[in-house]
C-alpha positions as CSV (number, residue, x, y, z in Angstrom):
1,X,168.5,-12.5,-168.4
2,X,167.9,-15.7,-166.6
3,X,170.7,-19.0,-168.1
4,X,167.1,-20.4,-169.4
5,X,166.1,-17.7,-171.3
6,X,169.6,-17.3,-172.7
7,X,169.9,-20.6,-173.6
8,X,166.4,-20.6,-175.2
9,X,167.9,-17.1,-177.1
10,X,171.2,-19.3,-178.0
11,X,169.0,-22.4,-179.7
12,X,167.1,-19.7,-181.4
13,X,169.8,-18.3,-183.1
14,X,171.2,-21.9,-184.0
15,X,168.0,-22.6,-185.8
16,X,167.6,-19.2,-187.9
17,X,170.9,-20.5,-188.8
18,X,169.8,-24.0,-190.1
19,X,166.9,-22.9,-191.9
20,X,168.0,-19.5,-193.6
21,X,171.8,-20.8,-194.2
22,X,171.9,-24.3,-193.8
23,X,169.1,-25.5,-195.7
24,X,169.4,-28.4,-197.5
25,X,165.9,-29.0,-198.4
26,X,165.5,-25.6,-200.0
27,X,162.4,-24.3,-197.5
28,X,164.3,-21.4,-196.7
29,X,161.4,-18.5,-196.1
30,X,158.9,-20.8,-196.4
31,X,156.5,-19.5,-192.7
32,X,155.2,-23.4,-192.2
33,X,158.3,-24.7,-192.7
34,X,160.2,-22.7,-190.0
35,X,160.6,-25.6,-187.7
36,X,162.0,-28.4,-190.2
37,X,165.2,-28.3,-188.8
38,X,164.9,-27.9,-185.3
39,X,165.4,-31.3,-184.4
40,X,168.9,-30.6,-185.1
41,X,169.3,-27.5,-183.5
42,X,169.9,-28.9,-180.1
43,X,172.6,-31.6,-180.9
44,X,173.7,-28.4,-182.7
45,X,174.0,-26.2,-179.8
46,X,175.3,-28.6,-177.5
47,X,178.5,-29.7,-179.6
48,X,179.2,-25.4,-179.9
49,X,178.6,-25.2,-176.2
50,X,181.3,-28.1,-175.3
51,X,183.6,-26.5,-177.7
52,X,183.5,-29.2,-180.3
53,X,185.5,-28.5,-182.9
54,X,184.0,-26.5,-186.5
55,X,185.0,-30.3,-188.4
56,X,182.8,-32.3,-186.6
57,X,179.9,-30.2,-186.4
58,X,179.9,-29.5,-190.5
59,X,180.6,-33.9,-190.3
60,X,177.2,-33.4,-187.8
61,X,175.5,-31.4,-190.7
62,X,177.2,-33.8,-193.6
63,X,175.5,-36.7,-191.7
64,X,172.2,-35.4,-191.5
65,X,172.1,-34.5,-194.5
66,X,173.4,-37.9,-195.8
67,X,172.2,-40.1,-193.3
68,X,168.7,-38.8,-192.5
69,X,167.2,-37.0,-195.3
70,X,169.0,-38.9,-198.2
71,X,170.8,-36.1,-199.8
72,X,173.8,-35.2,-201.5
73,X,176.1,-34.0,-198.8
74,X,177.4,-30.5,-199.2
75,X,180.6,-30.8,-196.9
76,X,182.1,-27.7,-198.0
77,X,179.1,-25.7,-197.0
78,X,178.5,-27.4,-193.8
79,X,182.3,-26.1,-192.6
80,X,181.1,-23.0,-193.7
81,X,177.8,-22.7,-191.9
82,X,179.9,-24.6,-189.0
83,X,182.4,-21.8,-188.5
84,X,179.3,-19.8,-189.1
85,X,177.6,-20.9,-186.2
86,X,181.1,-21.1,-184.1
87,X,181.4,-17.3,-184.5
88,X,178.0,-16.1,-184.1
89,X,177.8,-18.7,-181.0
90,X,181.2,-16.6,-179.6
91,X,179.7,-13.4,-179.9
92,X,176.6,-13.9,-178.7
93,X,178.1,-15.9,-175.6
């Protein structure tokens, strides 16, 4: 597998996460809505591929979700999708 097409296969995986796990918008399933969180997938991927720690991505995720879209922030379930996305991001190398 070429390093494009397995980082292309790594982002993938970031967004399922966001929009079946994540979901703070409550779109989860929802075919036309598949891609409503992808904007975040890269900044996503990037902070799991430097290593960031699991606390400042869910504080990524508490932001968005603050910051951009308005909402009550859920930072207990944004540590939990963090380490989610840690594990599944160590894995799937």
């Amino acid at each position: 597998m070429s390093e494009r097409t397995e980082r292309r296969a790594k982002l993938r995986r970031v967004e399922v996460v966001l929009h079946w796990a994540w979901d703070p918008i409550g779109v989860r399933g929802i075919p036309e809505a598949a891609d409503e969180y992808d904007s975040y997938a890269l900044t996503v991927l990037a902070m799991l591929e430097r290593g960031t720690p699991d606390r400042e991505v869910a504080d990524y995720l508490t932001s968005v979700e603050r910051d951009r879209m308005g909402l009550r922030a859920r930072p207990d379930k944004n540590e939990d999708i963090a380490a989610m996305l840690r594990e599944l991001h160590s894995i799937t190398g």
